[in-house]
C-alpha positions in Angstrom: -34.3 67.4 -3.2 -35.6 66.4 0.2 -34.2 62.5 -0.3 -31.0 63.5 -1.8 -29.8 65.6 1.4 -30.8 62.8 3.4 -29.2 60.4 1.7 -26.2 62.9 1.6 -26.3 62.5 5.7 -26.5 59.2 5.9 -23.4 58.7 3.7 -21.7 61.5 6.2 -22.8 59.4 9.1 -21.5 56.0 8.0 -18.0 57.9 7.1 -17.8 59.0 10.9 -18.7 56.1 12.0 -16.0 54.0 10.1 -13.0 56.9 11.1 -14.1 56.5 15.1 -13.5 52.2 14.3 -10.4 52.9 12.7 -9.4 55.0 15.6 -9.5 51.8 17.6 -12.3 52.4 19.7 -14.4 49.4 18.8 -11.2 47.3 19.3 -11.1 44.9 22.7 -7.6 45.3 24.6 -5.1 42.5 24.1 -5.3 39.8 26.3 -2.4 36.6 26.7 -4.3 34.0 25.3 -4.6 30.7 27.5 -4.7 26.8 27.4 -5.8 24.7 29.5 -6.2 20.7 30.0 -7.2 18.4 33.3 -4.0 17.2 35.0 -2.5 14.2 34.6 -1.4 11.5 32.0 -3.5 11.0 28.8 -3.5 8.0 25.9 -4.1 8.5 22.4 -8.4 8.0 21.6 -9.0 10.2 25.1 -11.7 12.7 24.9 -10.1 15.8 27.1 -11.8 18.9 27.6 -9.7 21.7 26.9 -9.9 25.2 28.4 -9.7 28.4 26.4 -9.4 31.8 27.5 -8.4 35.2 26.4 -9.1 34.3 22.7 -10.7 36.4 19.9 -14.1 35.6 19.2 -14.5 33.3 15.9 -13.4 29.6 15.4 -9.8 28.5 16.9 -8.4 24.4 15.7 -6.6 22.7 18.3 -4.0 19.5 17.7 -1.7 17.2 19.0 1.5 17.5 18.1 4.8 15.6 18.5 8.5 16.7 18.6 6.9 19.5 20.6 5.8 20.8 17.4 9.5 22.1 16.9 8.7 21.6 13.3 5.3 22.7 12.8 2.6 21.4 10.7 5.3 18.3 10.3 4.9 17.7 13.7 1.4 18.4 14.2 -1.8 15.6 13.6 -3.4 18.3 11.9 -5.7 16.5 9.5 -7.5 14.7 12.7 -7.3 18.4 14.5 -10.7 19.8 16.2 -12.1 23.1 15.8 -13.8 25.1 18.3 -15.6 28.4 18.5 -14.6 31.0 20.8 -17.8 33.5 22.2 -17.2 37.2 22.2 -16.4 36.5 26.0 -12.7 35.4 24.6 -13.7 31.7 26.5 -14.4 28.4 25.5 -14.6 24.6 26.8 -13.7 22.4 24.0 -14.3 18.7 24.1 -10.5 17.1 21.9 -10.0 13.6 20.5 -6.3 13.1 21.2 -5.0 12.3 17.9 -1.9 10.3 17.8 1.0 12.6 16.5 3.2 12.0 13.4 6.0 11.8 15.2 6.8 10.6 18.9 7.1 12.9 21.8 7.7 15.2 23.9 4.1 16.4 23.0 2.0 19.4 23.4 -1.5 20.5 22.4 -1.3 23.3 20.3 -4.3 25.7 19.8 -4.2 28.9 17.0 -6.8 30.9 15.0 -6.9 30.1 11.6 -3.8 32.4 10.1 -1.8 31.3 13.3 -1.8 35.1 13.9 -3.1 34.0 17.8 -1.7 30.8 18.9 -0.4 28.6 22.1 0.4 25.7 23.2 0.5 23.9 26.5 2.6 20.4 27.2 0.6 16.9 26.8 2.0 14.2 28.8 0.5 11.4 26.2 1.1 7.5 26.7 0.1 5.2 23.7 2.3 7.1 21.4 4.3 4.8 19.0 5.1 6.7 16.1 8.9 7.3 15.1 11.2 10.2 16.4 11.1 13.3 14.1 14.0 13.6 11.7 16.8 15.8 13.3 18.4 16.9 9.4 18.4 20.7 8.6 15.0 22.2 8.9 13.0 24.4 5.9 13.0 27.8 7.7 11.3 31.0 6.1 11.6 34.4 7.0 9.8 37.6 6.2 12.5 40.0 4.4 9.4 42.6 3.6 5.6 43.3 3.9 3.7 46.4 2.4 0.5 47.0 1.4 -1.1 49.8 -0.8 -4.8 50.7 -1.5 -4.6 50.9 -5.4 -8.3 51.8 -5.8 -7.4 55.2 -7.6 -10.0 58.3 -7.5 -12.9 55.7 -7.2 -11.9 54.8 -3.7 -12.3 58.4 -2.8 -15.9 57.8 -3.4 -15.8 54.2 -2.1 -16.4 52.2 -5.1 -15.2 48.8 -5.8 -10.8 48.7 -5.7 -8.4 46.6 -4.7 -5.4 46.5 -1.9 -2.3 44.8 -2.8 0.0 43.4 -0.5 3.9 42.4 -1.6 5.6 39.6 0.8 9.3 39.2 0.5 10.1 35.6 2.0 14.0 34.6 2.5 15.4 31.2 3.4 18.2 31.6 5.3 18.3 27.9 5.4 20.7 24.7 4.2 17.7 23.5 2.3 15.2 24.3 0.2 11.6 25.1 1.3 9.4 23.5 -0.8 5.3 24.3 -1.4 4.7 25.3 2.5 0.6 25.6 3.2 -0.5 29.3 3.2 -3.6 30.8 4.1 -4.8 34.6 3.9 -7.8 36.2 5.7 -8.7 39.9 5.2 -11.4 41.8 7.3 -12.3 44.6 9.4 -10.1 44.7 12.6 -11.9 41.6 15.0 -13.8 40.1 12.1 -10.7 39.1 9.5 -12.9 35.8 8.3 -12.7 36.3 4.2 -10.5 34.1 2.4 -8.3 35.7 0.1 -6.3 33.4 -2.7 -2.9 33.4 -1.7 -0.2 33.1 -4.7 1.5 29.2 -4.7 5.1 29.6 -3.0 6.7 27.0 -5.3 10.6 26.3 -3.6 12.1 29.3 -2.5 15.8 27.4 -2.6 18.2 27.8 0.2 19.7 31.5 0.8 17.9 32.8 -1.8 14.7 35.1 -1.6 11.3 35.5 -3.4 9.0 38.3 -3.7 4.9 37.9 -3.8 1.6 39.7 -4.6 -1.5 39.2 -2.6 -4.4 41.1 -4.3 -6.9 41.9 -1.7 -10.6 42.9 -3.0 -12.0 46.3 -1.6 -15.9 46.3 -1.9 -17.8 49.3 -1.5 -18.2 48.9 2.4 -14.8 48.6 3.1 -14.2 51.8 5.2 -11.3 52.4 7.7 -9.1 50.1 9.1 -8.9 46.6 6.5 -6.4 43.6 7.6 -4.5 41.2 6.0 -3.2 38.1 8.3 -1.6 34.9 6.5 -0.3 31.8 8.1 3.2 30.6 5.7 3.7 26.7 7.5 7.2 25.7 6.6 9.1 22.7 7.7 10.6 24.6 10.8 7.1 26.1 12.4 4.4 28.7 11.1 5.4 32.1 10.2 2.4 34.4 10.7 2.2 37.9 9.1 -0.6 41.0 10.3 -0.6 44.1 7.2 -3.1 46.9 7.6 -4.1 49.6 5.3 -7.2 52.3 5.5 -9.4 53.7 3.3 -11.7 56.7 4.0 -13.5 58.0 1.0 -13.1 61.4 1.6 -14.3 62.5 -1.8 -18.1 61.8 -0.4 -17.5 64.1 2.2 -17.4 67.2 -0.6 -20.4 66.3 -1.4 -22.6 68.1 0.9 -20.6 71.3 -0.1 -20.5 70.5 -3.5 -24.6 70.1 -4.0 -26.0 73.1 -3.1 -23.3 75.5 -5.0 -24.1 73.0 -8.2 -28.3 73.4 -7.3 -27.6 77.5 -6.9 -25.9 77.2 -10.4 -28.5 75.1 -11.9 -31.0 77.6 -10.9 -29.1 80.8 -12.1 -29.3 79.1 -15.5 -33.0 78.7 -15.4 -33.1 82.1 -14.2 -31.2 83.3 -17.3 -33.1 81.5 -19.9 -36.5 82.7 -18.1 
């Protein structure tokens, strides 16, 4: 008896504890993030140290990018790009290899967490740089037409079992051409740790004017409690189009139990009682 009300309280305990996070009180204020690189003219091959401030903690990648990156991941050297790790501080000193760029400049370093839900960029004046200018024909743009997620864990999630949150994206292309297989990447995680990788659905081509709809189906384990992102990071042609969804989940049903127990021990015992 003595072990199950104490196990009872914990259970209470970690609920509280979960409803004050999703409050926001363990959440740091927003800051502008900030980048920063020794002045000057650089050449492809230079080591630079780049400053970072104002970041969330966790690992950000930095890249060189051409066509001032007009056209995103097109534009960007991103399979040569250096990550870094940001302290809980929101600062870091990051030593980059300047990659040279797919296509020729104007040029700028740009710097974003791995969803793209935090990025920035600041301008690279770059010499050594002899790769041809990007091609000016209509880019692949993506838009987001809708976003909703819903916690479809049933009665279990009540009691915080296992479930599942599912998140429907709606992307439109209100382009002249078709968008065809862009990257994407999904995270889920508490509020300041969103670090899980979730498999995102293939985008296939989504063809000019038209508009497709998605499902994203987001594991819930047993201590997911309050607050639970989604970001994703969509890279078509015509730059990154990053997406933040939210749901929470308080298993309220533990809650009862503490006022459920002793009215079923009482009844237990009444029976006993009886039989006596």
């Amino acid at each position: 008896m003595k072990r199950l009300a104490l196990l009872v309280v914990s259970v209470v305990a970690v609920l509280l504890s979960s409803t004050g996070s999703a409050l926001g009180t363990d959440r740091a204020p927003d800051v502008q993030p900030r980048v920063a690189l020794p002045e000057g003219t650089h050449r492809v091959g230079d080591r630079v140290l780049v400053a970072l401030d104002g970041w969330p903690a966790g690992v950000v990648q930095i890249e060189v990018c051409g066509n001032e990156g007009r056209r995103g991941a097109l534009d960007c050297a991103t399979e040569r790009a250096t990550d870094g790790q940001v302290r809980a501080t929101g600062s870091a000193r990051v030593p980059v290899l300047l990659a040279a760029p797919p296509v020729a400049c104007p040029c700028l370093l740009r710097v974003r967490t791995p969803t793209g839900a935090t990025t920035a960029t600041v301008a690279l004046p770059l010499a050594g740089v002899s790769t041809p200018a990007a091609v000016t024909t209509g880019p692949a743009v993506l838009t987001l037409a809708g976003l909703h997620a819903v916690d479809e864990s049933g009665v279990g999630g009540w009691f915080g079992l296992p479930g599942e949150m599912t998140v429907r994206l709606t992307l439109h292309n209100p382009g002249s051409v078709d968008v065809i297989e862009p990257p994407v990447t999904v995270l889920a995680g508490r509020p300041g740790r969103v670090h899980t990788m979730v498999a995102a659905p293939p985008v296939g081509t989504v063809p000019a004017g038209q508009s497709r709809d998605y499902v994203i189906r987001v594991p819930l384990s047993v201590t997911t409690m309050g607050r639970y992102e989604v970001h994703g990071l969509i890279e078509p042609a015509a730059g990154p189009l990053p997406f933040v969804v939210a749901t929470t989940r308080h298993p309220w049903g533990l809650l009862a139990v503490p006022v459920a127990l002793p009215a079923l021990l009482l009844a237990g015992a009444g029976r006993r009682v009886r039989r006596r």
